[in-house]
N, C-alpha and C positions, 0 to 999 in steps of 0.2 A: 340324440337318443341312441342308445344302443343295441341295434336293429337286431344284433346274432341275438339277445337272448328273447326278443319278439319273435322269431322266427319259427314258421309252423314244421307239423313234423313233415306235412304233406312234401312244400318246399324245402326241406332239409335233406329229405332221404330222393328229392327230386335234383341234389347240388344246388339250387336256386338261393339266393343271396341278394338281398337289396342293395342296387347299386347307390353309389354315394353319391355318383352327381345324375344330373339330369334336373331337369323343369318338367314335373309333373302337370298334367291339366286341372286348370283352376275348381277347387273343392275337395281334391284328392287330401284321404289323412292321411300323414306319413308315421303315427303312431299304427296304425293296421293294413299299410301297407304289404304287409307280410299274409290278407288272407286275400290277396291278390293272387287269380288262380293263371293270368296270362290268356285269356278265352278270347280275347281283340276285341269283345264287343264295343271296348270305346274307339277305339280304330275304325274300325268300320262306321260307326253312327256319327263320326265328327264331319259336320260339310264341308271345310276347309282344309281337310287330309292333313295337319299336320302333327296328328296323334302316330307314335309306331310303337312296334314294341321292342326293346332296347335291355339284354339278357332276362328278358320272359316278362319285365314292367313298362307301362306307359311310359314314355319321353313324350316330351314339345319340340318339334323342330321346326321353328321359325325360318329357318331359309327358305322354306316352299310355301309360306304363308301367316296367316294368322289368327290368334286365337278371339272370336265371340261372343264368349261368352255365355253360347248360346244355353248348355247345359245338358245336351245330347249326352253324351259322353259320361255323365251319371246316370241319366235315364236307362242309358242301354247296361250298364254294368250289372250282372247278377248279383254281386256282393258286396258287402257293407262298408267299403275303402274311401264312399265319398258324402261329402257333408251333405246336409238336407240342404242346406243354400245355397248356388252357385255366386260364388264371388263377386265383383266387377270389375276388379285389380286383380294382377299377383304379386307380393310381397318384394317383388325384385321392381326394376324400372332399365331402360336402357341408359347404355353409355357412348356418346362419340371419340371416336381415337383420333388419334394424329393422320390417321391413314385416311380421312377424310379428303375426296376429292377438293372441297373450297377450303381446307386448312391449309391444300398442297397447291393453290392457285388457281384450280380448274372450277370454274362457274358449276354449280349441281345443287337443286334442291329436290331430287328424287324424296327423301324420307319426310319432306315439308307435305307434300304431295299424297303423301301414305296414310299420313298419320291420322287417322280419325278421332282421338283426339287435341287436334291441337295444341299437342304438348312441345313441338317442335317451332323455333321461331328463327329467321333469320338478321342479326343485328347487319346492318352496314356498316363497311371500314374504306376508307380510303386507297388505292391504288388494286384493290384486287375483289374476288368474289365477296357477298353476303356470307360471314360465319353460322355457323350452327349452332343455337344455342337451346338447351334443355328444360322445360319447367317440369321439375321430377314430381312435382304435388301433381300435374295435370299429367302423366305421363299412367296409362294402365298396365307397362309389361305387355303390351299384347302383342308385338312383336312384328307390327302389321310394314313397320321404316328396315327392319333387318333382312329381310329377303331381294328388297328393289335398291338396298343402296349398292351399287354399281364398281363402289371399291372395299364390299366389304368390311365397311368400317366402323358398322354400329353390332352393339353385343348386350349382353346381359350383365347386367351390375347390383351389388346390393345396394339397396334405398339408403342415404343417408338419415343415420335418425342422429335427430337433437336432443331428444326423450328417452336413450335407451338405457340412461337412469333413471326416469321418472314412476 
């Protein structure tokens, strides 16, 4: 979507610009994103502190924790930027890198551990730790394995679809 020509006058003559990356909280439209007036109420109203605001818009930053779902964070927002239903996913799901402690030898099921949904599982291999394997259907984005894994090794990725011709 081409956010400059949604862009209010308010935020225009304020320099304000939708940034292009970031992980919004879950329900956020990104079609009126732009009458985002930057007020932090959802900052402030999320329990889990990991709402900031990031050139004057909501960001996710999952290394200090994780998102609930709870739906705080639209309740508190004065204006009209978030869907009447709070989600249970977000569109994205994580991914494990190479840089994974048990890919590089070292025994670690920290994000096994985190995960509150059980999307994380660990296969056994022969001569070295449990690997880390993904079920991305069970997996909600909430980001709860990316702040406790210990070598930095899990992120955000987009979902694979099989259906994105469908």
């Amino acid at each position: 979507m081409d956010h400059a020509r949604n862009l209010s006058r308010r935020n225009f003559l304020q320099g304000r610009t939708v940034p292009a990356l970031g992980i919004r909280p879950p329900g956020m439209l990104n079609h009126v994103l732009d009458t985002c007036t930057g007020c932090a109420a959802c900052v402030e109203a999320c329990p889990t502190g990991i709402i900031s605001l990031v050139h004057a818009f909501p960001a996710l930053d999952f290394t200090v924790g994780e998102c609930i779902f709870c739906g705080e964070c639209a309740k508190a927002c004065p204006e009209p930027v978030f869907s009447t239903d709070t989600p249970r996913r977000f569109a994205h799901a994580v991914a494990i890198s190479a840089s994974c402690f048990a890919k590089s030898g070292i025994a670690c099921q920290s994000c096994l551990d985190a995960c509150p949904e059980q999307a994380i599982h660990f296969r056994p291999r022969i001569g070295g730790p449990f690997l880390p394997e993904l079920n991305e259907d069970a997996c909600s984005g909430c980001g709860a394995c990316i702040g406790v894994c210990p070598a930095s090794a899990i992120g955000v990725s987009e979902r694979a679809r099989d259906d994105i011709h469908a």
